[in-house]
C-alpha positions as CSV (number, residue, x, y, z in Angstrom):
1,X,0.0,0.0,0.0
2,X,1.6,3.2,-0.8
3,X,1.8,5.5,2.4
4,X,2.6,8.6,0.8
5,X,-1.1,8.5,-0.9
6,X,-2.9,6.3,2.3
7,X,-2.2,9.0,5.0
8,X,-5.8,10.9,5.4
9,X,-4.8,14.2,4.0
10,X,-3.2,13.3,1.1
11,X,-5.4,10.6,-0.2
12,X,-8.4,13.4,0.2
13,X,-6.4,16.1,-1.4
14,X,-5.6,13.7,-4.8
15,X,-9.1,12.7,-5.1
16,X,-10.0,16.4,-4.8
17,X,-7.7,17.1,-7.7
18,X,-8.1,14.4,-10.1
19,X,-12.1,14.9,-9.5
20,X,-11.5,18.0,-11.0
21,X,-10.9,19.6,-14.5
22,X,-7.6,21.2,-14.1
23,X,-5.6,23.5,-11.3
24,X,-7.8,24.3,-8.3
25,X,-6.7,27.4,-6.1
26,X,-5.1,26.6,-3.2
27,X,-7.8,28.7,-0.9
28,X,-10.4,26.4,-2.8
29,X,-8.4,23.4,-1.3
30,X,-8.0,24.9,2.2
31,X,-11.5,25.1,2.3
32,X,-12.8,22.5,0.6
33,X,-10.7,20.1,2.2
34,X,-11.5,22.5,5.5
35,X,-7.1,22.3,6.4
36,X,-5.3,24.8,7.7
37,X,-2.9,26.6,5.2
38,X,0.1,25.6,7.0
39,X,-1.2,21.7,7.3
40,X,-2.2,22.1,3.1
41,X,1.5,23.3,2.5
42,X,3.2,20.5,4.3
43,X,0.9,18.1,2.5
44,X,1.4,19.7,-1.1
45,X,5.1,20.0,0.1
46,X,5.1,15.9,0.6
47,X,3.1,15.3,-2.9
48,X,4.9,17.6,-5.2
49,X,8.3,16.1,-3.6
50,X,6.9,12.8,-4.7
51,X,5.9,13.7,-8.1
52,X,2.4,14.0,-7.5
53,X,0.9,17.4,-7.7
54,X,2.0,20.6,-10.0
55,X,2.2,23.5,-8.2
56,X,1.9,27.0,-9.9
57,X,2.9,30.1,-8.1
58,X,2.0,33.5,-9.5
59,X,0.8,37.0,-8.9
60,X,-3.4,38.1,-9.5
61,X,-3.7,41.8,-8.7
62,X,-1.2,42.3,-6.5
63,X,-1.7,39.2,-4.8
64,X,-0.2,36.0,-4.6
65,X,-2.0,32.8,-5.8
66,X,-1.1,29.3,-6.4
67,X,-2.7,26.4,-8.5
68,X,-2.4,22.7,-7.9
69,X,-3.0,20.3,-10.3
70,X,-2.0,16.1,-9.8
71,X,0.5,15.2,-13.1
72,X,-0.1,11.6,-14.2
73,X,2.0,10.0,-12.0
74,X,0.1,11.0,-9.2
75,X,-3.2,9.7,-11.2
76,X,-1.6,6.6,-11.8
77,X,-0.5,6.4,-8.2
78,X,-4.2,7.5,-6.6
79,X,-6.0,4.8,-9.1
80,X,-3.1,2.1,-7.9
81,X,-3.9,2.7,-4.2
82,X,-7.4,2.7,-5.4
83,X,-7.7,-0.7,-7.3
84,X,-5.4,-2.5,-4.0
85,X,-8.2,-1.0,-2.0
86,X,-11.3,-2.5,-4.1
87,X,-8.8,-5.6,-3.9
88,X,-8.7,-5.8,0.0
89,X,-12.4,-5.4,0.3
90,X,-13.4,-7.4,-1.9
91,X,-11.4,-10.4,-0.3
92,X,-12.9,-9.5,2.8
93,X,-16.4,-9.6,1.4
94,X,-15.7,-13.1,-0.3
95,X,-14.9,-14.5,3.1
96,X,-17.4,-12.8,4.8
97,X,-20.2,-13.8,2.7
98,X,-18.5,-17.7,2.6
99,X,-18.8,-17.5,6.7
100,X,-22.3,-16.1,6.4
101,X,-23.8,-19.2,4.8
């Protein structure tokens, strides 16, 4: 299981960006995700170290803004933990549902 995409945070954050359509502001995440900036940073920090999130810093009237968007690897990496997850459960259920009867 990977643990950079199973810890709570992150795992929320990916499936925040790849549900959407391209960057998302990183207010929209903070609030979305209802994080604390500093908490969001350390998390983006941890996925854009890994690969798994663009981030895109830049100036809107006056003010500074950043966009986050996951690259493929971090799709391919958030499907992977996804598909071991439908794995695990679905094991579970087929024993389950053998002790049932």
């Amino acid at each position: 299981m990977n643990k950079l995409v199973h810890e709570q945070s992150r795992l929320r954050l990916l499936t925040m960006l790849a549900s959407g359509t391209g960057p998302i502001p990183f207010t929209q995440i903070r609030d979305g995700l209802a994080m604390t900036a500093g908490n969001l940073s350390i998390q983006l920090k941890t996925l854009e170290e890994a690969g798994y999130i663009r981030t895109e810093k830049y100036f809107a009237d006056n003010k500074p803004r950043t966009d986050v968007s996951i690259t493929s690897e971090g799709e391919k990496a958030l499907m992977d933990y996804l598909d071991e997850l439908e794995e695990l459960v679905s094991g579970l259920k087929t024993i389950k549902g053998a002790d049932r009867k």
